[in-house]
Structures are given as C-alpha cells and as structure tokens.
VMD Tcl script that builds the backbone (N, CA, C; Angstrom):
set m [mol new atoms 321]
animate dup $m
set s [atomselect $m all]
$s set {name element resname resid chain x y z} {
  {N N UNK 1 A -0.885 15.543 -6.167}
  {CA C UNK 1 A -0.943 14.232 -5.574}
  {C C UNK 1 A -0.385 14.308 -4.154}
  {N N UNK 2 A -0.998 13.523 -2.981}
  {CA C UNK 2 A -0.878 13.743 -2.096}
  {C C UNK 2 A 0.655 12.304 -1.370}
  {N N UNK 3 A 1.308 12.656 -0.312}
  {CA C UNK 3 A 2.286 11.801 -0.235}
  {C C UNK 3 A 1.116 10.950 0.674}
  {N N UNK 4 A 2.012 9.584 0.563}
  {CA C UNK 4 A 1.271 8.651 2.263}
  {C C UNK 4 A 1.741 8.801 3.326}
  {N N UNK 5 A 2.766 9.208 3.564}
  {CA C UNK 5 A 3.631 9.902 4.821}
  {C C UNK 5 A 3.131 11.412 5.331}
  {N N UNK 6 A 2.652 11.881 4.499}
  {CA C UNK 6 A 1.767 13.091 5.182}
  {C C UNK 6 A 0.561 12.708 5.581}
  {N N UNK 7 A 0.171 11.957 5.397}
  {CA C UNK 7 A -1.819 11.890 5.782}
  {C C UNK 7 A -1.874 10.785 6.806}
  {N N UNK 8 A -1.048 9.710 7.135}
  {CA C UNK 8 A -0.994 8.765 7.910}
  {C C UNK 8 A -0.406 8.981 9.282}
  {N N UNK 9 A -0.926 8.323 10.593}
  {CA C UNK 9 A -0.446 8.348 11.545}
  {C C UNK 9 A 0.914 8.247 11.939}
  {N N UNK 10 A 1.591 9.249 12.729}
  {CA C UNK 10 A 2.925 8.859 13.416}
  {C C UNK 10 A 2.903 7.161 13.929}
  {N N UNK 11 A 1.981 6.781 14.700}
  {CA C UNK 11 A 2.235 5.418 15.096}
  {C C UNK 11 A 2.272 4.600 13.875}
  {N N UNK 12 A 1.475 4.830 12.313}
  {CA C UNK 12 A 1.708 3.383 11.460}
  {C C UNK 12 A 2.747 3.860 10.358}
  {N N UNK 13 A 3.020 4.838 10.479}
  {CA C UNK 13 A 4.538 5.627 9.879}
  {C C UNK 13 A 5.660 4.531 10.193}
  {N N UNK 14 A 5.572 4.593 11.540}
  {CA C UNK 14 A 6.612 3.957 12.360}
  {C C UNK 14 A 6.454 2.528 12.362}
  {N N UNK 15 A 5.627 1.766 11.602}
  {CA C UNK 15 A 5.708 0.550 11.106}
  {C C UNK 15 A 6.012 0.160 10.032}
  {N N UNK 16 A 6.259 1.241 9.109}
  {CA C UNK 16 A 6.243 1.245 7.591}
  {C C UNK 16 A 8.069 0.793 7.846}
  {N N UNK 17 A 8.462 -0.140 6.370}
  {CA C UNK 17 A 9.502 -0.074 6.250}
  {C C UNK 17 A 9.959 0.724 5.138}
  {N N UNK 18 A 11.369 1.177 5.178}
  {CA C UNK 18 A 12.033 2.431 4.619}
  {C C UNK 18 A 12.763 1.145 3.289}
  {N N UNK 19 A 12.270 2.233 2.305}
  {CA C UNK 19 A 13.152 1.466 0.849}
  {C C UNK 19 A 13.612 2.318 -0.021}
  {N N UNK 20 A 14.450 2.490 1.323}
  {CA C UNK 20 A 15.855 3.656 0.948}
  {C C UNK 20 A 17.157 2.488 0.320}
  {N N UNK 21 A 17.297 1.782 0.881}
  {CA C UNK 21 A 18.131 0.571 0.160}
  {C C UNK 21 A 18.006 0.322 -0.851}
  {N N UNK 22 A 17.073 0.497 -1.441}
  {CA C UNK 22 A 16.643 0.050 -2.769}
  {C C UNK 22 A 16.544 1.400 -4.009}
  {N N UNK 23 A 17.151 2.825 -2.948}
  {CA C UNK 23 A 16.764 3.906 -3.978}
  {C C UNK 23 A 15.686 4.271 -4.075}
  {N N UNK 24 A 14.927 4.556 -2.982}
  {CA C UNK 24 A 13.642 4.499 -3.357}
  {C C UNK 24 A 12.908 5.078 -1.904}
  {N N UNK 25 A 12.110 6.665 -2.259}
  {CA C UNK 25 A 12.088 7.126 -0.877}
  {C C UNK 25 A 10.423 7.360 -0.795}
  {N N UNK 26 A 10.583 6.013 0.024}
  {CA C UNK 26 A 8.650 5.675 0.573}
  {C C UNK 26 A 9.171 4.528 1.352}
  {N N UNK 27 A 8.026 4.515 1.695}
  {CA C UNK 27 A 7.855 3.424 2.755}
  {C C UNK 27 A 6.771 2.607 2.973}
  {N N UNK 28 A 6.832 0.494 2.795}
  {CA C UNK 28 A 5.655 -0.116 2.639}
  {C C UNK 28 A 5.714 -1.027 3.962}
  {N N UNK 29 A 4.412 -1.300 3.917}
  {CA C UNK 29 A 3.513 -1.961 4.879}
  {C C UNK 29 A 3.698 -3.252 4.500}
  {N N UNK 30 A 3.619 -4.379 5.927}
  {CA C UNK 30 A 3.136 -5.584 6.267}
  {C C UNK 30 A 1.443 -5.674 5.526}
  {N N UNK 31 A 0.896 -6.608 5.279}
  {CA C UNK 31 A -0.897 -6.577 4.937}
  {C C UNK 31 A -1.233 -6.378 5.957}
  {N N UNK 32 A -1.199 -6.692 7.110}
  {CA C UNK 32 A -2.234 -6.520 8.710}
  {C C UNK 32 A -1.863 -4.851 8.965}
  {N N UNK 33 A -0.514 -4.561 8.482}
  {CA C UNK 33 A -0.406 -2.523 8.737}
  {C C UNK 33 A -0.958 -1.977 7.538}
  {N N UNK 34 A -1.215 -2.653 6.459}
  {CA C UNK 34 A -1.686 -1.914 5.411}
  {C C UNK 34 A -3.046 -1.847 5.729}
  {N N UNK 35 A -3.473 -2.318 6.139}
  {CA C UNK 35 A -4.910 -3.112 6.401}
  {C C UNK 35 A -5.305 -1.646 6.837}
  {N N UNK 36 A -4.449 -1.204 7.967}
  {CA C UNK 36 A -4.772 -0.404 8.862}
  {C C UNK 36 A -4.947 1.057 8.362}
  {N N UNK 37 A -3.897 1.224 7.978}
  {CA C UNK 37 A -3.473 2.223 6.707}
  {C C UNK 37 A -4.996 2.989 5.491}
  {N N UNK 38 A -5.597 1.611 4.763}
  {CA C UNK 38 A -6.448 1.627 4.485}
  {C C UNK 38 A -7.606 2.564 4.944}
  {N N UNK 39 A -7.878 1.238 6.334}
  {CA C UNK 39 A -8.871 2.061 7.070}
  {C C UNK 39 A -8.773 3.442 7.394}
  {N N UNK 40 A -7.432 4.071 7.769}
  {CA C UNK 40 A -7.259 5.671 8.174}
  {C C UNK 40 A -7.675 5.837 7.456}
  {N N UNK 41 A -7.270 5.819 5.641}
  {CA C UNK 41 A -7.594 6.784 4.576}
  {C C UNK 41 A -8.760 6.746 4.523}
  {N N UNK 42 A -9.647 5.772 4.172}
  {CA C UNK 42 A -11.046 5.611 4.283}
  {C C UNK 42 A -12.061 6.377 4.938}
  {N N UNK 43 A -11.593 6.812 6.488}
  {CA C UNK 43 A -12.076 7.347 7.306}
  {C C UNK 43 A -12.029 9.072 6.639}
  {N N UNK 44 A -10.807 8.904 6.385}
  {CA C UNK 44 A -10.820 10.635 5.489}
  {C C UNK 44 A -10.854 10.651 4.246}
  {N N UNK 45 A -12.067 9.759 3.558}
  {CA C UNK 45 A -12.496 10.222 2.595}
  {C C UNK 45 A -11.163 10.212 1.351}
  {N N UNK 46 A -10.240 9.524 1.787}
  {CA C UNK 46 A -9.095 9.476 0.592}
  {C C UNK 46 A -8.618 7.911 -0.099}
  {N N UNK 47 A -8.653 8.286 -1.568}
  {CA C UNK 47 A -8.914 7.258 -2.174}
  {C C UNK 47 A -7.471 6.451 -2.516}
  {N N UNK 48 A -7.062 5.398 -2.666}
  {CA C UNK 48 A -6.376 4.869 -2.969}
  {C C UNK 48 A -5.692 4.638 -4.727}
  {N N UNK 49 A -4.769 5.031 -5.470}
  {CA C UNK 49 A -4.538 5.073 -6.918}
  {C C UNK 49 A -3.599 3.872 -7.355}
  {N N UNK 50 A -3.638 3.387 -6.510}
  {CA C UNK 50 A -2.358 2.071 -6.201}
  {C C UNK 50 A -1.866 1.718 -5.749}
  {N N UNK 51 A -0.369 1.014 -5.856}
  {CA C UNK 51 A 0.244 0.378 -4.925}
  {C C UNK 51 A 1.567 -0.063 -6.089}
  {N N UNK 52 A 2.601 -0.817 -5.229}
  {CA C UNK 52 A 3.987 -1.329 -5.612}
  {C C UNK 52 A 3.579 -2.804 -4.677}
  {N N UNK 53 A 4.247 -3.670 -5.116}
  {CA C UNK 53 A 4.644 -4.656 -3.978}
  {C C UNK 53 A 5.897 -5.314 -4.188}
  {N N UNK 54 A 6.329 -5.306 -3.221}
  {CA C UNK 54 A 8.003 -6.394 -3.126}
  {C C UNK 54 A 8.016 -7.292 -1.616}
  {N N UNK 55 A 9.147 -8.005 -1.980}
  {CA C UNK 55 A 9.258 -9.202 -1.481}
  {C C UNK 55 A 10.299 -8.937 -0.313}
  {N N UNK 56 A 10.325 -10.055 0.560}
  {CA C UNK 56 A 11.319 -9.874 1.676}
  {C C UNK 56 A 11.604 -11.084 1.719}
  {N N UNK 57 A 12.925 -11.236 0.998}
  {CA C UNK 57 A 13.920 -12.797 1.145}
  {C C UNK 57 A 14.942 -12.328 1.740}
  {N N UNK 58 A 15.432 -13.535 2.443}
  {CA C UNK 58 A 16.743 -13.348 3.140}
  {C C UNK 58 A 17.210 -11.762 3.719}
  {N N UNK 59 A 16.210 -11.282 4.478}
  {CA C UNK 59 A 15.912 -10.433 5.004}
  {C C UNK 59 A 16.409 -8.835 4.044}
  {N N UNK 60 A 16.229 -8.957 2.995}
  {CA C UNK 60 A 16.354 -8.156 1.812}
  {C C UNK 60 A 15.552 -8.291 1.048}
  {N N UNK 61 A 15.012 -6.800 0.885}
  {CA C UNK 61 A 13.993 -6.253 0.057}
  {C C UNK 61 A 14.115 -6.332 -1.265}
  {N N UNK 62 A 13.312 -7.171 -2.302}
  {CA C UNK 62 A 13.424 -7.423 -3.596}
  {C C UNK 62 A 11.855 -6.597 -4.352}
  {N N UNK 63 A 12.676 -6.061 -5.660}
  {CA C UNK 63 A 11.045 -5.387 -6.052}
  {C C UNK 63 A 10.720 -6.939 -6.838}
  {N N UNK 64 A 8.968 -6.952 -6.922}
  {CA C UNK 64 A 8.414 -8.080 -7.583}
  {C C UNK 64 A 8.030 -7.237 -9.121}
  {N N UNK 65 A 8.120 -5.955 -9.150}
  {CA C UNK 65 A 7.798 -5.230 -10.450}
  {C C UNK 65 A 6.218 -5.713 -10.471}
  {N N UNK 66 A 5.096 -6.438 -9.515}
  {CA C UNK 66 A 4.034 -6.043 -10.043}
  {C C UNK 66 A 3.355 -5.079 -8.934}
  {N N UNK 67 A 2.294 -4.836 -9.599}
  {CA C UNK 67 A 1.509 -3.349 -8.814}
  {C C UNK 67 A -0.112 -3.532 -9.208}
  {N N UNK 68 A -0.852 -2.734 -8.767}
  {CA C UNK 68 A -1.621 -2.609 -9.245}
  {C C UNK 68 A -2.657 -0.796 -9.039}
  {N N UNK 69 A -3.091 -0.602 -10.191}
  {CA C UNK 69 A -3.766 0.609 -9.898}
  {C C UNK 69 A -5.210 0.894 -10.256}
  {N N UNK 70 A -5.709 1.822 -9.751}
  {CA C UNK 70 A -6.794 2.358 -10.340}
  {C C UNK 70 A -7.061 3.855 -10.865}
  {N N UNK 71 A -7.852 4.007 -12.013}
  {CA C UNK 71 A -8.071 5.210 -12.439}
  {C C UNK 71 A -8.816 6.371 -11.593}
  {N N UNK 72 A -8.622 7.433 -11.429}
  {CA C UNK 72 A -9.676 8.092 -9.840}
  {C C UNK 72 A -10.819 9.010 -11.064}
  {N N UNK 73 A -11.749 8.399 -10.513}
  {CA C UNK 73 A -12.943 9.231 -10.895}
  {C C UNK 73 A -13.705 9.939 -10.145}
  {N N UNK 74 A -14.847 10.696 -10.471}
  {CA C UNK 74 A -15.429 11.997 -9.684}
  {C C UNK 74 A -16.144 11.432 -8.876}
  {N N UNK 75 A -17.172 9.945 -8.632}
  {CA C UNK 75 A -18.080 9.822 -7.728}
  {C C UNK 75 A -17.606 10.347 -6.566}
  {N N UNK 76 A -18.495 10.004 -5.853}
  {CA C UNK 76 A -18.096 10.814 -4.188}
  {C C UNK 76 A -17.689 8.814 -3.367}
  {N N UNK 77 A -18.000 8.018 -4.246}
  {CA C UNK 77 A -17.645 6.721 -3.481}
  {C C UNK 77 A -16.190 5.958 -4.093}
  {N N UNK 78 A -15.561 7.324 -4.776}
  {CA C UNK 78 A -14.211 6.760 -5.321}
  {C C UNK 78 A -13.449 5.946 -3.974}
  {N N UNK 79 A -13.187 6.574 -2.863}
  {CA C UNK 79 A -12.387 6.044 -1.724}
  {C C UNK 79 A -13.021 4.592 -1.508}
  {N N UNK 80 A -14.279 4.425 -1.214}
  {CA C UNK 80 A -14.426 3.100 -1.018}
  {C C UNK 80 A -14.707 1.924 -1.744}
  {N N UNK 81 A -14.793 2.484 -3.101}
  {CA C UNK 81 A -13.938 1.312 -4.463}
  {C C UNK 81 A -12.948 1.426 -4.698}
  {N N UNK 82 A -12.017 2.366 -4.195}
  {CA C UNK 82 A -10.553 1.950 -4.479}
  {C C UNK 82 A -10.132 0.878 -3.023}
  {N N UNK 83 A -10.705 1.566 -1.991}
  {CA C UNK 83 A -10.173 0.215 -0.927}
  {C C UNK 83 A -10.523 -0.815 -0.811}
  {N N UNK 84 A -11.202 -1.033 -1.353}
  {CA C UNK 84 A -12.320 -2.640 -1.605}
  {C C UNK 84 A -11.355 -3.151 -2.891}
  {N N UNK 85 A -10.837 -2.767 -3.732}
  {CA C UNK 85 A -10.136 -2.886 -4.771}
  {C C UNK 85 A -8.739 -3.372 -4.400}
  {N N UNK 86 A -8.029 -2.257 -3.396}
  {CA C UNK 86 A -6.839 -2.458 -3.153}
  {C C UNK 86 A -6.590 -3.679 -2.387}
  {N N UNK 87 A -7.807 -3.866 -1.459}
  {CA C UNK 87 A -7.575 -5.012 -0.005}
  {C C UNK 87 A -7.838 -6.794 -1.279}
  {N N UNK 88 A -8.475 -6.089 -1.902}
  {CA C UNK 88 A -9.141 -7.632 -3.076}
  {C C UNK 88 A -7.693 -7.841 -3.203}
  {N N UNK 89 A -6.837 -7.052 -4.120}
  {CA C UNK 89 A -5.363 -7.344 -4.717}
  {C C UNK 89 A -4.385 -7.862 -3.692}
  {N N UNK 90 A -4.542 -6.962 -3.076}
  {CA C UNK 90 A -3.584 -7.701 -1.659}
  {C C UNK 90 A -3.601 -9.638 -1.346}
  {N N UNK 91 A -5.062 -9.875 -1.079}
  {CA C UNK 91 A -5.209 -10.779 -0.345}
  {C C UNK 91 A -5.360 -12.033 -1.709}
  {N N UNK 92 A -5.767 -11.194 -3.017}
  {CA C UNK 92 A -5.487 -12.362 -4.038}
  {C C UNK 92 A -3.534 -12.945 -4.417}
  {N N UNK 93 A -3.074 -11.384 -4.364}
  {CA C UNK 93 A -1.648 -11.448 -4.325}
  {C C UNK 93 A -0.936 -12.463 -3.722}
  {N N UNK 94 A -1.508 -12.431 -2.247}
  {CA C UNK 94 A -0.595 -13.136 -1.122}
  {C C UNK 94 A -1.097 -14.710 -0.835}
  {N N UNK 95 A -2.456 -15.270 -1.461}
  {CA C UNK 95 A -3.098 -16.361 -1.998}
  {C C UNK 95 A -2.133 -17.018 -2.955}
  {N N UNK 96 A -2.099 -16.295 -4.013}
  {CA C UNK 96 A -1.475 -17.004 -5.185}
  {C C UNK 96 A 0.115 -16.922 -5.158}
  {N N UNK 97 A 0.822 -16.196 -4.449}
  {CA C UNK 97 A 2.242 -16.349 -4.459}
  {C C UNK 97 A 2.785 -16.600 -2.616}
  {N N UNK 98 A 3.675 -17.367 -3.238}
  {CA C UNK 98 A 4.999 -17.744 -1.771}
  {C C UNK 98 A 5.688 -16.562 -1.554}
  {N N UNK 99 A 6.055 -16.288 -0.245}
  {CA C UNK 99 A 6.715 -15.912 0.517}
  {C C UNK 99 A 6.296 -14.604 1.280}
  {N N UNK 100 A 6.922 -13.825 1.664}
  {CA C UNK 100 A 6.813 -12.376 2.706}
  {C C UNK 100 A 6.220 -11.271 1.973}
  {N N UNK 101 A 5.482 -10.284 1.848}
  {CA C UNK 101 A 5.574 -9.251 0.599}
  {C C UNK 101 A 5.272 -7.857 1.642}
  {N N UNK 102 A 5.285 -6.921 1.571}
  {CA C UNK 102 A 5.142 -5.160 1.666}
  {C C UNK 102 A 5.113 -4.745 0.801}
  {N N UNK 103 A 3.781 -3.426 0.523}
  {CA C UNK 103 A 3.244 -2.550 -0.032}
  {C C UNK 103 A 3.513 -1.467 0.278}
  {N N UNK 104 A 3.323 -0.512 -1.009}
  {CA C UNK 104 A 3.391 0.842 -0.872}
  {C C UNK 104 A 1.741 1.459 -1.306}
  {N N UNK 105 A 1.433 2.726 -1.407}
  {CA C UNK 105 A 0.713 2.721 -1.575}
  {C C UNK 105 A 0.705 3.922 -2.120}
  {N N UNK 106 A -0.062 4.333 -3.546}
  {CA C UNK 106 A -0.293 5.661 -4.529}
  {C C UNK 106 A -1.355 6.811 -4.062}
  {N N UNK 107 A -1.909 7.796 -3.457}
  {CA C UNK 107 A -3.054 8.422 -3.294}
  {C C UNK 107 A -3.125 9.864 -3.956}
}
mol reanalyze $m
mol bondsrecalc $m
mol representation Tube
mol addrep $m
C-alpha cells in the first residue's frame, strides 16, 4: 500500500494538516485541497481506497469516527470510480452535517 505523502505534491503536502495531536501520523485536507489531491492521483492513474474524516471545533481536531471506503478491483477504470466515489462522499458528508471537516485519504 502506497502512503499519500509520497505520491502528492510538495506544494499540497504543505496544505495538509498534521494529526500528530491526535496520535496519529498523516495528514488531512480542507475539501477545495482534497479536491486537488484527487485530481493529482487521478492524473497518475491511482485509485483512491478511502478516507477518515474529522472535525475542526474550537480550533481542535476531533475524530467524527466516520469514513468511508472502497474495495479495489482489477478494471483499468478503478481510479476513476474510486474518485467519483470519494468526491460523491465528501460533498454528501459536508451537505448533511454542520461544521468544518478534513480528510485523509487511503490509496
């Protein structure tokens, strides 16, 4: 399994926030940087297996404990049903619930 910190740009690295506070060594995206994120992988053919999401209250990172994933199968169009998948969850996520949230992401 591949990390997201190896395959992603130095510039959206450096947007990711660190959830080392929380015990926890990765780092998630705003939706408009995930967005972006996405698109890199996409471009290289790499598929998405999930995600984490948590919350940002009172400028502290809370896990929400939900996620969502997908199973990776052999087509050759796995990458672009998992990102069509992942961006759906996102934007239903942030529809149906209040407040701030950042993602991580599984590949």
């Amino acid at each position: 399994m591949e990390v997201i910190t190896n395959v992603i740009s130095n510039e959206l690295l450096k947007k990711g926030i660190s959830l080392l506070s929380l015990g926890i060594n990765e780092y998630a995206w705003d939706k408009d940087n995930i967005k972006e994120i996405f698109e890199e992988l996409s471009k290289r053919k790499i598929g998405i297996l999930g995600g984490d999401v948590y919350k940002i209250e009172n400028e502290n990172i809370k896990m929400t404990f939900d996620s969502w994933y997908m199973n990776k199968d052999s087509s050759e169009e796995f990458y672009q049903k998992s990102k069509l998948r992942a961006l759906r969850y996102i934007e239903d996520y942030e529809k149906n619930n209040c407040g701030e949230f950042i993602y991580t992401i599984v590949i």
